[in-house]
N, CA, C and O atoms as a Tripos MOL2 file, in Angstrom:
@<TRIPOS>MOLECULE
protein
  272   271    68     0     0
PROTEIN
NO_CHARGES

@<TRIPOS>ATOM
      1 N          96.3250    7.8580    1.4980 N.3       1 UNK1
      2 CA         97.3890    8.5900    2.1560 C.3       1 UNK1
      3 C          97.0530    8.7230    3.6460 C.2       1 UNK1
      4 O          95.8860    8.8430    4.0180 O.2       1 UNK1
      5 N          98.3260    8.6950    4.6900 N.am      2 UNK2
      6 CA         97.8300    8.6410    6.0460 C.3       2 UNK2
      7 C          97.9540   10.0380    6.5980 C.2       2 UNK2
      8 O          98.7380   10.9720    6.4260 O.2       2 UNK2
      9 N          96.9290    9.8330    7.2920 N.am      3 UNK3
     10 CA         97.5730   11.6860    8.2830 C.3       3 UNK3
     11 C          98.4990   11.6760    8.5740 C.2       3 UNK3
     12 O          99.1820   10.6670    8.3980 O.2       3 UNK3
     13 N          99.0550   12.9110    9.2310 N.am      4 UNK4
     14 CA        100.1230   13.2620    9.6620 C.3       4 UNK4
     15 C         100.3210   12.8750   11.1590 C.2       4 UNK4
     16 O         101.3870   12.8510   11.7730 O.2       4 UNK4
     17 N          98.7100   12.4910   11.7530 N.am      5 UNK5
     18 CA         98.9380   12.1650   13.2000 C.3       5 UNK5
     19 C          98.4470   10.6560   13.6670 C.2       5 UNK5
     20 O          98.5070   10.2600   14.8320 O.2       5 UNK5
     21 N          97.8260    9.6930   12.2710 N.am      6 UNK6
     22 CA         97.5060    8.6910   12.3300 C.3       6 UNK6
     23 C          98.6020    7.6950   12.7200 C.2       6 UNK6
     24 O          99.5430    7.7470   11.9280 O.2       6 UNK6
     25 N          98.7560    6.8210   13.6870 N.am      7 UNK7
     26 CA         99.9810    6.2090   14.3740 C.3       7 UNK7
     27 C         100.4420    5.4290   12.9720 C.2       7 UNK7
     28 O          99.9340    5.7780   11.9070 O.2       7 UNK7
     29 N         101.0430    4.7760   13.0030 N.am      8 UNK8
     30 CA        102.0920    3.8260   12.3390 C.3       8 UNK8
     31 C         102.1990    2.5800   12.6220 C.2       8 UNK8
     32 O         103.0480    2.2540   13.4520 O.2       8 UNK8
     33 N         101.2980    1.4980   11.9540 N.am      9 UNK9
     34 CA        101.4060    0.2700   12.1660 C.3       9 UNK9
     35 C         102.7540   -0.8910   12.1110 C.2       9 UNK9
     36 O         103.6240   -1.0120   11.2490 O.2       9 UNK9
     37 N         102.6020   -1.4290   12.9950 N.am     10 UNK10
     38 CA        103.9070   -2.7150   13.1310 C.3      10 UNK10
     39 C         103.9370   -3.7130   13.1630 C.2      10 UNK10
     40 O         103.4540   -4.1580   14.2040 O.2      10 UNK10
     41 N         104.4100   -4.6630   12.2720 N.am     11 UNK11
     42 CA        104.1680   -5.7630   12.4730 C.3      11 UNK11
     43 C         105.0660   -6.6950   13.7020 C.2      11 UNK11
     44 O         106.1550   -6.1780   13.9520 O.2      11 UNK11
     45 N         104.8130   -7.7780   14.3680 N.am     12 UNK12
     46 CA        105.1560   -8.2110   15.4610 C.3      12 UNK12
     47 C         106.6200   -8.7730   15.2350 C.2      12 UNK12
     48 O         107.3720   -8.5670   16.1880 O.2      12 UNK12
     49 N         107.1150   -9.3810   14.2570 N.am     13 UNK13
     50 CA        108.9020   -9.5210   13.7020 C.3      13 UNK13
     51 C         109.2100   -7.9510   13.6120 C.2      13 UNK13
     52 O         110.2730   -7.7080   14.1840 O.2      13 UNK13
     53 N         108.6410   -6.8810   13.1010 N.am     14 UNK14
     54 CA        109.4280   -5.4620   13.0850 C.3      14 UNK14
     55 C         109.7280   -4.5250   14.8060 C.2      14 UNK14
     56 O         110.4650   -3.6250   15.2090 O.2      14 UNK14
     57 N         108.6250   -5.4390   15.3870 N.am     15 UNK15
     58 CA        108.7060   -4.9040   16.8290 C.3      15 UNK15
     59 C         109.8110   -5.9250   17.5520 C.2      15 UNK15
     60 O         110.7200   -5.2490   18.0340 O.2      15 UNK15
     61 N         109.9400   -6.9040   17.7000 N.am     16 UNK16
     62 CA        110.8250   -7.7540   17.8710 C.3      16 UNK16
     63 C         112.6540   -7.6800   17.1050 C.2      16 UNK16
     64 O         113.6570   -8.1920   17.6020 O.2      16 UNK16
     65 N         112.5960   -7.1520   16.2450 N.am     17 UNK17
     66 CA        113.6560   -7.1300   15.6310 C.3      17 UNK17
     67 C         114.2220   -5.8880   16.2840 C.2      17 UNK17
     68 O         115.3790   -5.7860   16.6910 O.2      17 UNK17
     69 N         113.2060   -4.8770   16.3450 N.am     18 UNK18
     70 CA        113.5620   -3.0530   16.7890 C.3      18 UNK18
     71 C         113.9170   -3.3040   17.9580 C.2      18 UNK18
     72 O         115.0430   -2.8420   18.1440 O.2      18 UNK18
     73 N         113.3940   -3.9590   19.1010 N.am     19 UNK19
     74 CA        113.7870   -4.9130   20.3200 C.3      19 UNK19
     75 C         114.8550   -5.3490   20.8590 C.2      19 UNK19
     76 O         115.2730   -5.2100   22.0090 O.2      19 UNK19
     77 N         115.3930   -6.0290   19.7370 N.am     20 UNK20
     78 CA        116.5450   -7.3480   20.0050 C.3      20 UNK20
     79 C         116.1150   -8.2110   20.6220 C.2      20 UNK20
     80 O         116.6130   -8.6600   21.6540 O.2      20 UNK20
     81 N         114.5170   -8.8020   19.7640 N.am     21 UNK21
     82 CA        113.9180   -9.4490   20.3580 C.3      21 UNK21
     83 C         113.7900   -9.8580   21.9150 C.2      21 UNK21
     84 O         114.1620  -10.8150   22.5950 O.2      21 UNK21
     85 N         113.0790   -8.6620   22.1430 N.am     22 UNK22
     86 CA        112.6880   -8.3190   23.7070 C.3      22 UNK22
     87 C         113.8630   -8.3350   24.3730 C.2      22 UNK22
     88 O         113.4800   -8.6920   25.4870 O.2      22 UNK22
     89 N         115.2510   -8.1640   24.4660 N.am     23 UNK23
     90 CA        116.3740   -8.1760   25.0940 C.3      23 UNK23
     91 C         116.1970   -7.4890   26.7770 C.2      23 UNK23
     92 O         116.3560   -6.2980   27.0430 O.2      23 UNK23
     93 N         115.8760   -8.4490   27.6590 N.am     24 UNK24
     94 CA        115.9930   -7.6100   29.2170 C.3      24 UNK24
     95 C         117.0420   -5.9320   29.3790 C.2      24 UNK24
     96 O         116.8930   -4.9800   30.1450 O.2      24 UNK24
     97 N         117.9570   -6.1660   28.3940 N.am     25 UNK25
     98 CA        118.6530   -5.2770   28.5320 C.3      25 UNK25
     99 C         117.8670   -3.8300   28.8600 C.2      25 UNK25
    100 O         117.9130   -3.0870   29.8410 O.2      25 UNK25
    101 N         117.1360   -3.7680   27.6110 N.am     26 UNK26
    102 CA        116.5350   -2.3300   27.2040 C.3      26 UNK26
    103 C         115.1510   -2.0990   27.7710 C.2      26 UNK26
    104 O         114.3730   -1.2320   27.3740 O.2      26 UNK26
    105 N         114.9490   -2.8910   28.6540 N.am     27 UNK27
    106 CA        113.7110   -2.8720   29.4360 C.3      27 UNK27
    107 C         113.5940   -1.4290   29.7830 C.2      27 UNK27
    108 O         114.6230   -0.8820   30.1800 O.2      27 UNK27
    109 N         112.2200   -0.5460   29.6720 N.am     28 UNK28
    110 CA        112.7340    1.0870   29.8750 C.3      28 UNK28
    111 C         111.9870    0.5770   31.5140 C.2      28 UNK28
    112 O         112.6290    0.8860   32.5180 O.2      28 UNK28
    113 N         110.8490   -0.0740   31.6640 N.am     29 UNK29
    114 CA        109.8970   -0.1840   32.8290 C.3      29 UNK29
    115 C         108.9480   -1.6070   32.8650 C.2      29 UNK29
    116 O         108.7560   -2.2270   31.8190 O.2      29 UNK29
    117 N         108.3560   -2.0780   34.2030 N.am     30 UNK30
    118 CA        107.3010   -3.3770   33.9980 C.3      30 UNK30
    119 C         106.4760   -2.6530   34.9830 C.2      30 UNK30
    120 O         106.8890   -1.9220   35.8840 O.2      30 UNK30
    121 N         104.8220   -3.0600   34.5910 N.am     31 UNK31
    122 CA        104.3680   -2.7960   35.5430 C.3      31 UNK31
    123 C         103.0880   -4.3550   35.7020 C.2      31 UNK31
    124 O         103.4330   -5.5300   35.5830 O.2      31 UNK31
    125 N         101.9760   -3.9770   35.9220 N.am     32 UNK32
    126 CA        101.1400   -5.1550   36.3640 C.3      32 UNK32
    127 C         100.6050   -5.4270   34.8010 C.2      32 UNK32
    128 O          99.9930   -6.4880   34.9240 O.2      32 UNK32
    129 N         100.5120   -5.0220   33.3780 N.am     33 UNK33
    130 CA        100.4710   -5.4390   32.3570 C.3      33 UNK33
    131 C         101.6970   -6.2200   31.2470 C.2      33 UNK33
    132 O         101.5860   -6.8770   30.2110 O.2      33 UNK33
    133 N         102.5700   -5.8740   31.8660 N.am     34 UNK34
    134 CA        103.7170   -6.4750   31.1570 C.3      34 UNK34
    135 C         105.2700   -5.4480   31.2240 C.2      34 UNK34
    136 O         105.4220   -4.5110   32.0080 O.2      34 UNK34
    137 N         105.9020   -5.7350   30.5980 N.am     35 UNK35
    138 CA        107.2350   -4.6770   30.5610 C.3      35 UNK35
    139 C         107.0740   -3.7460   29.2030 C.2      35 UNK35
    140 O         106.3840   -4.0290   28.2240 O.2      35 UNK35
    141 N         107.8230   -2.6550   29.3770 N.am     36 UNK36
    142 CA        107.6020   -1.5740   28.2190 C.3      36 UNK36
    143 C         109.3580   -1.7740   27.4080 C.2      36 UNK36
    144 O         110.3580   -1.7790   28.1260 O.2      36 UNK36
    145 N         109.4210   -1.8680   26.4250 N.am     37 UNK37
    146 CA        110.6950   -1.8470   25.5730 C.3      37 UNK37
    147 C         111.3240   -0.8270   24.6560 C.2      37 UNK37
    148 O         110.8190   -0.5210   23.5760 O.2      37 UNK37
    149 N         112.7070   -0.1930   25.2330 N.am     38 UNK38
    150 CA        113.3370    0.4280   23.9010 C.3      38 UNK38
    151 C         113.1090   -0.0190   22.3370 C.2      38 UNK38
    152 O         113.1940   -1.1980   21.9910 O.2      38 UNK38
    153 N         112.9450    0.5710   21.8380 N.am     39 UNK39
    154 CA        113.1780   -0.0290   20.2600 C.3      39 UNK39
    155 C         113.3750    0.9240   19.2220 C.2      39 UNK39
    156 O         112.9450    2.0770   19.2480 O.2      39 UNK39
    157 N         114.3030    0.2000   17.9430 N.am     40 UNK40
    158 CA        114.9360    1.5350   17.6160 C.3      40 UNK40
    159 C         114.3460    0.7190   15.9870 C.2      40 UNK40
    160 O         114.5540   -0.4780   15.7890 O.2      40 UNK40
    161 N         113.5320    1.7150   14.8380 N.am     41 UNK41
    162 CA        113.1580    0.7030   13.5670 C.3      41 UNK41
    163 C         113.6920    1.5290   12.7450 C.2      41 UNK41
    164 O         113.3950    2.7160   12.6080 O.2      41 UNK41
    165 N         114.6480    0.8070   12.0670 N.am     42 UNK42
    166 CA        115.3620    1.4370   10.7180 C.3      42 UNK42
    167 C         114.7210    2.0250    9.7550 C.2      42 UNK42
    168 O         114.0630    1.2820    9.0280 O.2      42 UNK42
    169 N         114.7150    3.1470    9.5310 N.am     43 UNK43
    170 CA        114.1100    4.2750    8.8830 C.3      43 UNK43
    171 C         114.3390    5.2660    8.6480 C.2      43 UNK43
    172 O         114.5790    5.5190    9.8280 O.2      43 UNK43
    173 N         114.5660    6.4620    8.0280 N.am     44 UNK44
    174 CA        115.2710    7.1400    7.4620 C.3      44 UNK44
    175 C         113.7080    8.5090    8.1750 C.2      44 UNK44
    176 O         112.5320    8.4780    7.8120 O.2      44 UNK44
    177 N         114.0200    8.9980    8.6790 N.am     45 UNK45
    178 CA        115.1710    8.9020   10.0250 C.3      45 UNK45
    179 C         114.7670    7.7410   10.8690 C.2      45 UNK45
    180 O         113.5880    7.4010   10.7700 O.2      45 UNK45
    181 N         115.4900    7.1140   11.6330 N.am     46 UNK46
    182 CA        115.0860    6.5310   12.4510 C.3      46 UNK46
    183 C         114.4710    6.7670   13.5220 C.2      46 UNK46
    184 O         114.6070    7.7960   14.1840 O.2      46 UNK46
    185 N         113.3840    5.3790   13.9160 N.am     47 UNK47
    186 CA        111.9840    5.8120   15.0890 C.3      47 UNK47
    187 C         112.4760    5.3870   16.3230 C.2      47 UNK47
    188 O         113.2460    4.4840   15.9940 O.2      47 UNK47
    189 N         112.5130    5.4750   17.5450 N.am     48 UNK48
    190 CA        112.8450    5.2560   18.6120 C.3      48 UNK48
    191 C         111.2460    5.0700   19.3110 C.2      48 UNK48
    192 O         110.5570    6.0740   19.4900 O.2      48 UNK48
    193 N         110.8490    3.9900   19.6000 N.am     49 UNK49
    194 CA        109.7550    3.7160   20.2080 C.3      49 UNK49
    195 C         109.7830    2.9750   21.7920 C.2      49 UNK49
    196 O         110.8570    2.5950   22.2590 O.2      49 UNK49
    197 N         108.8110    2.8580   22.3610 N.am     50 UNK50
    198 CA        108.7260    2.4000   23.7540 C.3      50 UNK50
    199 C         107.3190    0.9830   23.2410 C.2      50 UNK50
    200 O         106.1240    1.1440   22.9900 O.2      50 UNK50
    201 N         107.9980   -0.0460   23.2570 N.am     51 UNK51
    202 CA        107.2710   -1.4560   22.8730 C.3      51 UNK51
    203 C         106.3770   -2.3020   24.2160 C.2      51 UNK51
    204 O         107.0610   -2.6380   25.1830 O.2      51 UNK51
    205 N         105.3010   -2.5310   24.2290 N.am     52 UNK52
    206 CA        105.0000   -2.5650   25.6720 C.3      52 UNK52
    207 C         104.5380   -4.3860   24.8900 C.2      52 UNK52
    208 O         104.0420   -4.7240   23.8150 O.2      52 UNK52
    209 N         105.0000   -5.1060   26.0430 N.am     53 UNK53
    210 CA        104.7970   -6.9730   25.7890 C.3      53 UNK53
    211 C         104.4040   -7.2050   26.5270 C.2      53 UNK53
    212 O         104.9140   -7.1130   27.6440 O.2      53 UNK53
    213 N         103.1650   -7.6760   26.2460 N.am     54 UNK54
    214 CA        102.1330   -8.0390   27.2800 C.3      54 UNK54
    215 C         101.8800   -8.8140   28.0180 C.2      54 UNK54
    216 O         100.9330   -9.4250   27.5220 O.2      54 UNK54
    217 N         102.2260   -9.4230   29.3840 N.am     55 UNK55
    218 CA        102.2510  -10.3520   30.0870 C.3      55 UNK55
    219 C         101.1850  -11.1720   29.5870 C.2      55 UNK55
    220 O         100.3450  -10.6060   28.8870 O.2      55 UNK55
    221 N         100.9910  -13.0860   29.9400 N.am     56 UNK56
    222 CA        100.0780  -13.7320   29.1530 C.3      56 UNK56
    223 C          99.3260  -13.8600   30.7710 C.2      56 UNK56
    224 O          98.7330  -14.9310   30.9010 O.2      56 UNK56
    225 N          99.2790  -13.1480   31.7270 N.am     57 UNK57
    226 CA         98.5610  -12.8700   32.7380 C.3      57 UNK57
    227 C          97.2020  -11.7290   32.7630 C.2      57 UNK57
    228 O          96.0980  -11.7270   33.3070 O.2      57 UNK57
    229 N          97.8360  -10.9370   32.0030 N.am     58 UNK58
    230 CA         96.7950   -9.4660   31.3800 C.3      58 UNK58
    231 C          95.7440   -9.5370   30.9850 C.2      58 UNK58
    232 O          95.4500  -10.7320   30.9900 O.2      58 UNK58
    233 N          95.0170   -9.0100   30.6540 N.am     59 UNK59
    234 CA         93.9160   -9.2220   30.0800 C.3      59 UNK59
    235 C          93.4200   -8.6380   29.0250 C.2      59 UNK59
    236 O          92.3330   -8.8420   28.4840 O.2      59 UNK59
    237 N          94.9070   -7.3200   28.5280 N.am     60 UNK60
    238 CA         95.0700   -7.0590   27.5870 C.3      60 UNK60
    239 C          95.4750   -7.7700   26.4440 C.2      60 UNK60
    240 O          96.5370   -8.2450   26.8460 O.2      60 UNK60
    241 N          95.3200   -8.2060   25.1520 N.am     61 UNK61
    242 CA         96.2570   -9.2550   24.2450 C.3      61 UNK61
    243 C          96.3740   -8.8100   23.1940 C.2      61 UNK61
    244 O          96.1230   -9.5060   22.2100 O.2      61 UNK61
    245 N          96.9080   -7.1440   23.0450 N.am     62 UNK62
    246 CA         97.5720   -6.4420   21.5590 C.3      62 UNK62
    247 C          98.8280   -6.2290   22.3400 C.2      62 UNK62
    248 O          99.0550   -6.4290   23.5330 O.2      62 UNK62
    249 N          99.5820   -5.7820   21.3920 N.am     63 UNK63
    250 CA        101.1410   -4.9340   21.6280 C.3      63 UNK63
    251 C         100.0950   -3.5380   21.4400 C.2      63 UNK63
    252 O          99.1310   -3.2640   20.7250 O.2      63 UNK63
    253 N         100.7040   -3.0040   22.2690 N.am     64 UNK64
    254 CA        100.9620   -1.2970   22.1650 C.3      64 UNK64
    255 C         102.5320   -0.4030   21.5980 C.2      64 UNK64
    256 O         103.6720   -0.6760   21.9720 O.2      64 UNK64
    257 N         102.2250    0.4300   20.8500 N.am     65 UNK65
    258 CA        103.6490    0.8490   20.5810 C.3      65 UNK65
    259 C         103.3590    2.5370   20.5660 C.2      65 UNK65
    260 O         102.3580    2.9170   19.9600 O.2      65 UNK65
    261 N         104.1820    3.4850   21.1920 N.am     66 UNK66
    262 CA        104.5000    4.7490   21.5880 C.3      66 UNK66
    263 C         105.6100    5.1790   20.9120 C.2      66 UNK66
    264 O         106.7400    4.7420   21.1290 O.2      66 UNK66
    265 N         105.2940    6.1490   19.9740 N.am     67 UNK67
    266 CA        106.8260    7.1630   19.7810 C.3      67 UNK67
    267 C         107.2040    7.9920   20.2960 C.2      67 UNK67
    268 O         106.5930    9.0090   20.6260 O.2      67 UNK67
    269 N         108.4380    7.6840   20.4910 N.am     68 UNK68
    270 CA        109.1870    8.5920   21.6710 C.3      68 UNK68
    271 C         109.4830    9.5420   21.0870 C.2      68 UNK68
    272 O         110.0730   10.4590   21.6580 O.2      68 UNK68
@<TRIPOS>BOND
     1     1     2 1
     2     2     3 1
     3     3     4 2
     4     3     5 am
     5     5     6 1
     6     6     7 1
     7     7     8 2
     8     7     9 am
     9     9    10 1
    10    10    11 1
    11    11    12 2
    12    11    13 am
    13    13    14 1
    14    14    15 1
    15    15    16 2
    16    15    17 am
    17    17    18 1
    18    18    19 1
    19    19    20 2
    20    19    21 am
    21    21    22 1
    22    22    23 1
    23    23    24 2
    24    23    25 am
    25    25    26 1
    26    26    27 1
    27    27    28 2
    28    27    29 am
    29    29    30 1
    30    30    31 1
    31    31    32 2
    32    31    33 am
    33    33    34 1
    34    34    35 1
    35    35    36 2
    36    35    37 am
    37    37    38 1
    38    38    39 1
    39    39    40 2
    40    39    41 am
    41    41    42 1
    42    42    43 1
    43    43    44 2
    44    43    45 am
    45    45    46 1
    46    46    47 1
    47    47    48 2
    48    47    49 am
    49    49    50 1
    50    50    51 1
    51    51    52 2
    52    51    53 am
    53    53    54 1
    54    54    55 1
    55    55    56 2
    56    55    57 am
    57    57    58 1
    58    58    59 1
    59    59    60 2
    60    59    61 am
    61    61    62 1
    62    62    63 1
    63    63    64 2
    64    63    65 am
    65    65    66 1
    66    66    67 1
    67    67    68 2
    68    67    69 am
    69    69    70 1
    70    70    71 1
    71    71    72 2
    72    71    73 am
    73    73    74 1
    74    74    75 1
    75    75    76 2
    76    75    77 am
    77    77    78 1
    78    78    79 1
    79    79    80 2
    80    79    81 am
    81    81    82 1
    82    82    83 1
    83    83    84 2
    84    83    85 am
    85    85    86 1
    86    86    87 1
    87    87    88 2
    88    87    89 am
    89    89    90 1
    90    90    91 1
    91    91    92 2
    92    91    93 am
    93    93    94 1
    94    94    95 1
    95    95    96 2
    96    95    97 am
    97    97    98 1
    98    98    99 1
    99    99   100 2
   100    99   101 am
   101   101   102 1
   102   102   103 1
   103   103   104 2
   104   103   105 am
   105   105   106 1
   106   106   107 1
   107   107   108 2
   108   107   109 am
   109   109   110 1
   110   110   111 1
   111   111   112 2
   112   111   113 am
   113   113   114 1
   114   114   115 1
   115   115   116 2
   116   115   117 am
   117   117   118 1
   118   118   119 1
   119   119   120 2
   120   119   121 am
   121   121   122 1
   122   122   123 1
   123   123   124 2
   124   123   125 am
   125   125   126 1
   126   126   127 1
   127   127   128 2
   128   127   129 am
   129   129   130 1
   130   130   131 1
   131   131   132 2
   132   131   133 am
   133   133   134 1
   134   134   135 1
   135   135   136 2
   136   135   137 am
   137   137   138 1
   138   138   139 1
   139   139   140 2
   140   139   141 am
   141   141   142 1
   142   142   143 1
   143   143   144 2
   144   143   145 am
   145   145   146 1
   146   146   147 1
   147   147   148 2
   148   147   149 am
   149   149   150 1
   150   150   151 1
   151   151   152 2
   152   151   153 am
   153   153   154 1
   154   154   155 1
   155   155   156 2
   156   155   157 am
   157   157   158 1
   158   158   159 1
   159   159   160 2
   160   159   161 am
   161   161   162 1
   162   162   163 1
   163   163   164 2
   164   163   165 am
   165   165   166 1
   166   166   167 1
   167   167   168 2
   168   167   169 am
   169   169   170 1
   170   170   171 1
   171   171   172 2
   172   171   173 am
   173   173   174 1
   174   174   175 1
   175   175   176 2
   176   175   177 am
   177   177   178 1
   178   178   179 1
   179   179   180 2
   180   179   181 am
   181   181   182 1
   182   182   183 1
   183   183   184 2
   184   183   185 am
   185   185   186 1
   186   186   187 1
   187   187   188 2
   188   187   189 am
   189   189   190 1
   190   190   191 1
   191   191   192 2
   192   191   193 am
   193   193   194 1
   194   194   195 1
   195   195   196 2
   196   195   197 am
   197   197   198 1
   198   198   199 1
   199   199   200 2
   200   199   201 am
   201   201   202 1
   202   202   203 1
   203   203   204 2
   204   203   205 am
   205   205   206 1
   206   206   207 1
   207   207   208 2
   208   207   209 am
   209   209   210 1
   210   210   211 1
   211   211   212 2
   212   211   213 am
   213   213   214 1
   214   214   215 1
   215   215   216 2
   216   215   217 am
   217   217   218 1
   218   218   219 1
   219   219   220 2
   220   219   221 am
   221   221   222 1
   222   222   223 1
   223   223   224 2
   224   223   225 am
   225   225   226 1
   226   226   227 1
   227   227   228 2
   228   227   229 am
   229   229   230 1
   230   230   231 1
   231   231   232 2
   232   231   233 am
   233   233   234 1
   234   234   235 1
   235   235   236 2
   236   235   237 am
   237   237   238 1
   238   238   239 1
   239   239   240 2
   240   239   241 am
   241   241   242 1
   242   242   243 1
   243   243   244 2
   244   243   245 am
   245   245   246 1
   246   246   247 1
   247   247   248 2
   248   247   249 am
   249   249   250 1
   250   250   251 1
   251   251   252 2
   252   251   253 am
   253   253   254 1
   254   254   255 1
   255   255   256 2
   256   255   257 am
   257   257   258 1
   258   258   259 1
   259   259   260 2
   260   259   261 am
   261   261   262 1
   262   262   263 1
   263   263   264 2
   264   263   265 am
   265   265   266 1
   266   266   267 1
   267   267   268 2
   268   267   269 am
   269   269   270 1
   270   270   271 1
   271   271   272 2
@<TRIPOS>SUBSTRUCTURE
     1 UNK1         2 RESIDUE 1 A UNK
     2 UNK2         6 RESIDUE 1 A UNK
     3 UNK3        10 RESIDUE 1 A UNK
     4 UNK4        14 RESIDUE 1 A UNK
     5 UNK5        18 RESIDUE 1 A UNK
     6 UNK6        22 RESIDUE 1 A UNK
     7 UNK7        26 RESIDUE 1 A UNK
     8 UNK8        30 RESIDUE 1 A UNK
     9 UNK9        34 RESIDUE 1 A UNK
    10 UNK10       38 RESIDUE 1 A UNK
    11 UNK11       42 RESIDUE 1 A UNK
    12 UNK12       46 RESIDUE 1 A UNK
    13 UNK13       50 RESIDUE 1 A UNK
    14 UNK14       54 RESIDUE 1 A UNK
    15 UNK15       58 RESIDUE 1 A UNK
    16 UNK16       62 RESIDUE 1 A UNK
    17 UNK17       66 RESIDUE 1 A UNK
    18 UNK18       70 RESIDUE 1 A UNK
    19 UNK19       74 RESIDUE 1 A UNK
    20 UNK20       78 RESIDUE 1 A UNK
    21 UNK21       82 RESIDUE 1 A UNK
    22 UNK22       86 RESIDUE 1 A UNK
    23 UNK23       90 RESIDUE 1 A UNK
    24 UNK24       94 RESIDUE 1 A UNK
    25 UNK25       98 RESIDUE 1 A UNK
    26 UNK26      102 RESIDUE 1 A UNK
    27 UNK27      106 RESIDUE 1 A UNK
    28 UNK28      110 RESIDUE 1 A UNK
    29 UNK29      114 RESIDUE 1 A UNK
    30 UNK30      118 RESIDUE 1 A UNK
    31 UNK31      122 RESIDUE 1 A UNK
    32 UNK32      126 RESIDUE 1 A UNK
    33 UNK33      130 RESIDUE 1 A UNK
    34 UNK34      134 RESIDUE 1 A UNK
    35 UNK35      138 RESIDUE 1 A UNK
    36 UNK36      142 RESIDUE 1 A UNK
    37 UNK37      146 RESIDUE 1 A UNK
    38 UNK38      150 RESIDUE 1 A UNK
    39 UNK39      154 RESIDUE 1 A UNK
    40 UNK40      158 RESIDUE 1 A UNK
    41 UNK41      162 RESIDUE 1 A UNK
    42 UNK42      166 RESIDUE 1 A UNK
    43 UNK43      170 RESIDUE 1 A UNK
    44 UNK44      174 RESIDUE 1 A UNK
    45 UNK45      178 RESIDUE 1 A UNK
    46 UNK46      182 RESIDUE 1 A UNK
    47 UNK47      186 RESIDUE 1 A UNK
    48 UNK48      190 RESIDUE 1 A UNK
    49 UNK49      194 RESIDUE 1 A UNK
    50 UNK50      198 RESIDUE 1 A UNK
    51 UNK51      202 RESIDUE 1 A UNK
    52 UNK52      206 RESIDUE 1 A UNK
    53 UNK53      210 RESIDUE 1 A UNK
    54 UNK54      214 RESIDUE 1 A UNK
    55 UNK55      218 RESIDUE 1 A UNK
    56 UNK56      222 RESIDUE 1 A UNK
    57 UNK57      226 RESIDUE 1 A UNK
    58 UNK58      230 RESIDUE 1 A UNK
    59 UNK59      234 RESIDUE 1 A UNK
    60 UNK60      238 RESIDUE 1 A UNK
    61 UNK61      242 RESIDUE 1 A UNK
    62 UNK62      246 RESIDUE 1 A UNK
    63 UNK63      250 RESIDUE 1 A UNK
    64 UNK64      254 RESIDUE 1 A UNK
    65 UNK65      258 RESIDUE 1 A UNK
    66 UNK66      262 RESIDUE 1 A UNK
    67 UNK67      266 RESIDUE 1 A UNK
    68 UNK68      270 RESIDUE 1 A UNK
């Protein structure tokens, strides 16, 4: 059983799909690691997250994901 404050894993089609597969539209921000993304994952209730895609310049190479 997970904590109550242990994050919530995603797989990279569920982050992409929550996305609209990275759609410029919903871009919330970019900075020198990549752009950060709206994303909304069907769920009862539904999660509203901030998806960060990592430029292949970075030197970071996970997704990060934040609930809003």
């Amino acid at each position: 059983m997970r904590a109550a404050n242990e994050p919530k894993m995603h797989t990279c089609k569920q982050l992409s799909k929550a996305t609209r597969k990275f759609c410029r539209e919903i871009v919330l921000g970019t900075g020198v690691f990549g752009s950060v993304y709206k994303g909304v994952v069907s769920s009862y209730p539904p999660m509203i997250l901030a998806v960060k895609n990592i430029s292949e310049t970075s030197r970071q190479v996970s997704f990060t994901c934040l609930l809003l």
